[in-house]
NUMIGU-235041 format. One record per residue (C-alpha): residue in three letters; y, x, z. Coordinates in steps of 0.25 Angstrom, whole numbers, plus 5000, padded with zeros to 4 digits. Layout:
N
<res->ala&Y->Y&X->X&Z->Z>
...
REM end
This chain:
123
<res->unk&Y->5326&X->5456&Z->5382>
<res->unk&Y->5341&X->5459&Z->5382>
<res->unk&Y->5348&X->5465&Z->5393>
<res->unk&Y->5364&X->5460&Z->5394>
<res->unk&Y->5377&X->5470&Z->5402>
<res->unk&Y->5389&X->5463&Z->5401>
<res->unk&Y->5400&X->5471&Z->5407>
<res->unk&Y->5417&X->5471&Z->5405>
<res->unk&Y->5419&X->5462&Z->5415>
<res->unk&Y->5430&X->5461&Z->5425>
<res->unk&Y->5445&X->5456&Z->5430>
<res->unk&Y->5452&X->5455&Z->5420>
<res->unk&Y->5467&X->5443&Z->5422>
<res->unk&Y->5469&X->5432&Z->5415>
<res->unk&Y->5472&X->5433&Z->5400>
<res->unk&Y->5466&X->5446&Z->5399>
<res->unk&Y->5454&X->5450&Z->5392>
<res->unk&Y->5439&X->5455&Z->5394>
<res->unk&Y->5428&X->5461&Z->5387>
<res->unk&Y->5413&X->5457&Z->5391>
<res->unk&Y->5403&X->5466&Z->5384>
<res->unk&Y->5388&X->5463&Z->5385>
<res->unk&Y->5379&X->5474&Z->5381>
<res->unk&Y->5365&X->5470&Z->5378>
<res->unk&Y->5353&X->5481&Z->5381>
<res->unk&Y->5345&X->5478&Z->5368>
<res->unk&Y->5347&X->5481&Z->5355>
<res->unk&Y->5339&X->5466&Z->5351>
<res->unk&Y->5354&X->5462&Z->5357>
<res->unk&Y->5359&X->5461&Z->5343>
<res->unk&Y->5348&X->5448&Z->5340>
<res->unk&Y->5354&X->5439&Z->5353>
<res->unk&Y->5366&X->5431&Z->5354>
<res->unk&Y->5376&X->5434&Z->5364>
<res->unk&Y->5384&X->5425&Z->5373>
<res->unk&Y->5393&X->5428&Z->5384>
<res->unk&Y->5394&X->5417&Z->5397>
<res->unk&Y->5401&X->5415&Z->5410>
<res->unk&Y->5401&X->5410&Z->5423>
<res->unk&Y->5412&X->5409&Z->5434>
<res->unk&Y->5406&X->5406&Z->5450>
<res->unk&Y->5401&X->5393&Z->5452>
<res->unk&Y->5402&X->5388&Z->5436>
<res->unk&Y->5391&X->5387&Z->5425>
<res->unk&Y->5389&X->5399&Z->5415>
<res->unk&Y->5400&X->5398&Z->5403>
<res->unk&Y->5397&X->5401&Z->5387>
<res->unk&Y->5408&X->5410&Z->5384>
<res->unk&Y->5401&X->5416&Z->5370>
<res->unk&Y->5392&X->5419&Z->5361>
<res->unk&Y->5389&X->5427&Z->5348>
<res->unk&Y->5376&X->5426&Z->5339>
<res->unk&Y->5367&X->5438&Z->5337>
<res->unk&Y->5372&X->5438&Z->5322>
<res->unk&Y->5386&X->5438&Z->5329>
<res->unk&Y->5389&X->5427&Z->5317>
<res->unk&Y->5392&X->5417&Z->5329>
<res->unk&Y->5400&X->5415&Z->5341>
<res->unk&Y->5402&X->5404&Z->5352>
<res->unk&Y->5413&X->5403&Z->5362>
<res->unk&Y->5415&X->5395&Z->5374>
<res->unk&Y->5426&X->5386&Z->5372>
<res->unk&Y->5433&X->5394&Z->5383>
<res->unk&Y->5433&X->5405&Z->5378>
<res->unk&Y->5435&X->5403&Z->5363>
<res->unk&Y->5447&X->5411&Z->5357>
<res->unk&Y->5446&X->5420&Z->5370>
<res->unk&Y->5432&X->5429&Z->5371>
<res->unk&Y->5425&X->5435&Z->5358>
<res->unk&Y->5410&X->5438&Z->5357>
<res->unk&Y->5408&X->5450&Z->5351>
<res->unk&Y->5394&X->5460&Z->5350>
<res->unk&Y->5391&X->5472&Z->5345>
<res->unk&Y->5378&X->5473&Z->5341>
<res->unk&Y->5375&X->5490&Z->5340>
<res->unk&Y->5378&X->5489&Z->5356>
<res->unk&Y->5373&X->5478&Z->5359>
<res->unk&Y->5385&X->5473&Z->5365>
<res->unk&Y->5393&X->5458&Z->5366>
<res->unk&Y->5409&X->5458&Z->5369>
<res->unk&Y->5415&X->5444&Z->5376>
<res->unk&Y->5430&X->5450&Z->5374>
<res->unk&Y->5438&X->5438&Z->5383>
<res->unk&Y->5451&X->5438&Z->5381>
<res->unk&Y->5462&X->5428&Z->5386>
<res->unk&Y->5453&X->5427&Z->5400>
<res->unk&Y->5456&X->5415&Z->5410>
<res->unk&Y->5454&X->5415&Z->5425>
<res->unk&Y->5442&X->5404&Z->5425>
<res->unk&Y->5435&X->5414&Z->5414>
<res->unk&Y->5431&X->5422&Z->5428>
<res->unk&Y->5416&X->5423&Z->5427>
<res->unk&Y->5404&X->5431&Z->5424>
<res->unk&Y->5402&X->5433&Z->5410>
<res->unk&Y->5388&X->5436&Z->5406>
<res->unk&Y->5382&X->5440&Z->5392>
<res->unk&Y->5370&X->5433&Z->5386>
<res->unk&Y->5359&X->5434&Z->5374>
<res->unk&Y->5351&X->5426&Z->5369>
<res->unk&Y->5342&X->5425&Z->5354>
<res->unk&Y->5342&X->5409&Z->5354>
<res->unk&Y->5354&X->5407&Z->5346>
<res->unk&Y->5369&X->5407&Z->5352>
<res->unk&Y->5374&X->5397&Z->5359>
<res->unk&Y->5384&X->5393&Z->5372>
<res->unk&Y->5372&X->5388&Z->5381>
<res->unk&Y->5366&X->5401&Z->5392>
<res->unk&Y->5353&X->5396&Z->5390>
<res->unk&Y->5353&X->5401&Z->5377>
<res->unk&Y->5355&X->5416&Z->5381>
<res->unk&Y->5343&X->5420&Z->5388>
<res->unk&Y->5349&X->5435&Z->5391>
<res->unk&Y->5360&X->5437&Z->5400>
<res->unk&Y->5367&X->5448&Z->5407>
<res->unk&Y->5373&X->5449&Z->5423>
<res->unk&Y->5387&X->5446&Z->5419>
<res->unk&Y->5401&X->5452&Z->5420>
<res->unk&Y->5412&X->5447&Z->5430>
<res->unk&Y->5424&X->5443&Z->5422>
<res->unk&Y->5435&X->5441&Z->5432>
<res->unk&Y->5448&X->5434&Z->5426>
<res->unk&Y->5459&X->5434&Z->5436>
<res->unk&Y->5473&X->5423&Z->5434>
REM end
């Protein structure tokens, strides 16, 4: 069973940028897909991204598309979200998530999740 940290988050204005990291505590890490959500008080949890294991695919949220990149690093078990661009309704807390079932936009499919990081975007 993986264990998920995300930290990097914070106050940042608006149409400035963030980096979210996500280190995993197993070295199995580098056989799940990642993903990356969010959810702002009171509204459901948001695909943001994701990556395959093979990191030969991505998915975005169309929000977020031209904006944030998914990036890991396999020899530490590691996953970036660098945000860039960042908008005032993007507040939320961003949470990392892994899952061997495939890739996809859908938070059922992730079955590993870690506690979140506040990401603060202010107008």
């Amino acid at each position: 069973q993986v264990q998920l940290v995300e930290s990097g988050g914070g106050l940042v204005q608006a149409g400035g940028s963030l980096t979210l990291s996500c280190a995993a505590s197993d070295r199995t890490f580098v056989t799940y897909s990642v993903a990356w959500f969010r959810q702002a008080p009171g509204m459901e949890r948001e695909f943001v991204a994701a990556e395959h294991w093979s990191g030969g695919s991505t998915l975005y949220g169309d929000s977020v598309k031209g904006r944030f990149t998914i990036s890991r690093d396999n020899a530490k078990n590691t996953v970036q979200l660098q945000m860039n661009s960042l908008k005032p309704e993007e507040s939320a807390v961003y949470y990392c998530a892994a899952t061997r079932r495939g890739l996809g936009d859908k938070d059922f499919l992730y079955d590993y999740w870690g506690r979140g990081t506040q990401v603060t975007v202010s107008s």
